[in-house]
TIKOLPA-394866 format. One record per residue (C-alpha): residue number from 1; residue in one letter; x, y, z. Coordinates in pm, whole numbers, m for minus. Layout:
REM TIKOLPA-394866
+-----+----+--------+--------+--------+
:   i : aa :      x :      y :      z :
+-----+----+--------+--------+--------+
: NUM :  a :      X :      Y :      Z :
...
+-----+----+--------+--------+--------+
//
This chain:
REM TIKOLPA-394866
+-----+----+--------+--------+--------+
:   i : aa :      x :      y :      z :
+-----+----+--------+--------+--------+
:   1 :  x :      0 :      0 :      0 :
:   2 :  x :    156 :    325 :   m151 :
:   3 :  x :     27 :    631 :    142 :
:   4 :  x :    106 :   1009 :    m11 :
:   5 :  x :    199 :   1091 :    300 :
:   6 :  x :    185 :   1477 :    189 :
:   7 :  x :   m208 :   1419 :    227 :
:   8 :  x :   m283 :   1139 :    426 :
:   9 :  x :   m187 :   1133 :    785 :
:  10 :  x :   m404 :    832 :    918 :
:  11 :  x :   m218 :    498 :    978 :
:  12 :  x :   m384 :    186 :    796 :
:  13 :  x :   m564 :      3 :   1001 :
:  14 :  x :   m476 :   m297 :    825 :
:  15 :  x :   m198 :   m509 :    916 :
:  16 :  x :   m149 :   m777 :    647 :
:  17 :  x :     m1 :   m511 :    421 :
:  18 :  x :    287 :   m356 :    372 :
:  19 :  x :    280 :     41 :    356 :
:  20 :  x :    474 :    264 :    202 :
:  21 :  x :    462 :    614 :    277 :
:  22 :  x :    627 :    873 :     21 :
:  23 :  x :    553 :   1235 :      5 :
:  24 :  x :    443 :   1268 :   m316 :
:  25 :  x :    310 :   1632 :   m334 :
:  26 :  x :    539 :   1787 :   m133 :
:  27 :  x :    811 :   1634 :   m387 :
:  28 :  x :    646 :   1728 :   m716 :
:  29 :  x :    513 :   2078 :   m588 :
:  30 :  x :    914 :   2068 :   m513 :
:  31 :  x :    936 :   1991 :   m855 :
:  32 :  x :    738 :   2256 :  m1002 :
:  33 :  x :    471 :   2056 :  m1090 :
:  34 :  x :    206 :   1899 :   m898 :
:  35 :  x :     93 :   1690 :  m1116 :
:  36 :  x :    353 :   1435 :  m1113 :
:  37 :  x :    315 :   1328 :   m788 :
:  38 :  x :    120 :   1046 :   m937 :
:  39 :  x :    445 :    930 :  m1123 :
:  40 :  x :    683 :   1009 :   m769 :
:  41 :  x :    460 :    730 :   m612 :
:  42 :  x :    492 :    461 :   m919 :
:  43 :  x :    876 :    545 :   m802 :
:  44 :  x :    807 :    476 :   m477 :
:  45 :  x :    649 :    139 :   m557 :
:  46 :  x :    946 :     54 :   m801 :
:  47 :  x :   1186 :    132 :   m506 :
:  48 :  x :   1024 :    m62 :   m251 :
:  49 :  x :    949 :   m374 :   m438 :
:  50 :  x :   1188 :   m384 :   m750 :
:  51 :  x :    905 :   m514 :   m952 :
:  52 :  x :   1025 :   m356 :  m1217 :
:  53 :  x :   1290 :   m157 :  m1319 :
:  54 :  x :   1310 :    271 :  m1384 :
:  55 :  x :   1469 :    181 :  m1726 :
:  56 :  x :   1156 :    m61 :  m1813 :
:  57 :  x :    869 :    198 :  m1683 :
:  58 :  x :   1083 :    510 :  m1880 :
:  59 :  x :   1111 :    252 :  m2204 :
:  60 :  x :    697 :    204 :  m2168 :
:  61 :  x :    657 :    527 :  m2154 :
:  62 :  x :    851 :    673 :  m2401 :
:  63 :  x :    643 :    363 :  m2637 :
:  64 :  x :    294 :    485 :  m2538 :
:  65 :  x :    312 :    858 :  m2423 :
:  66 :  x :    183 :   1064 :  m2749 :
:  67 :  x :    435 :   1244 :  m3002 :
:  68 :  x :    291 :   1561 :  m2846 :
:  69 :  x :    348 :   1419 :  m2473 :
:  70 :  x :    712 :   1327 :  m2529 :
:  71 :  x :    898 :   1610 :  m2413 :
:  72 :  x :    737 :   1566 :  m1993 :
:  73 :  x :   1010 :   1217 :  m2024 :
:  74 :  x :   1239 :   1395 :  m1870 :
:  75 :  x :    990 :   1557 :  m1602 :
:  76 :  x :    842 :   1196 :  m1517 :
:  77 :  x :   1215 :    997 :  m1489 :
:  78 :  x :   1298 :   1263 :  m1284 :
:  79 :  x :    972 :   1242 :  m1038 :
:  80 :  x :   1003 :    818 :  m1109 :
:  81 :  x :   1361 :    853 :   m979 :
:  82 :  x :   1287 :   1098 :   m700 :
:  83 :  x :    998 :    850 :   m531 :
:  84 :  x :   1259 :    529 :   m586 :
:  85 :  x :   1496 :    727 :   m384 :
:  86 :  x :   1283 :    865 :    m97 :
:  87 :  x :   1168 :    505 :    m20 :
:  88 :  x :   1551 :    394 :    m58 :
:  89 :  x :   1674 :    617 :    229 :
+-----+----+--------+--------+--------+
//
């Protein structure tokens, strides 16, 4: 369980899962843009469970984002790497 931890303050309740908290809004507003905070917690879930790697989600995207949508790659392996690392420390 990936927890923005930028918005949500609660603990789970549950405990047959594992959480991982990442502050993915304060990051991306750190960023300048809000708006990849979705893409700082797919980092977060790469760098917690390695189930796949930054190079394989960057090579997916690069295959599926549209021409016009191409030039935010470096924006979004930026906020991927960013999440992997803040769950690393």
């Amino acid at each position: 369980l990936v927890i923005n931890s930028s918005l949500v303050t609660r603990e789970p309740k549950r405990k047959d899962v594992t959480v991982v908290k990442v502050a993915a809004t304060d990051i991306a507003n750190e960023m300048g843009n809000v708006r990849v905070a979705n893409m700082v917690a797919l980092g977060a879930v790469i760098g917690s469970t390695g189930v796949v790697t930054a190079e394989s989600l960057l090579e997916a995207l690069r295959k599926n984002l549209p021409a016009h949508r191409q030039n935010l790659l470096p924006l979004n392996k930026e906020a991927i790497e960013k999440g992997r690392d803040a769950v690393k420390k």
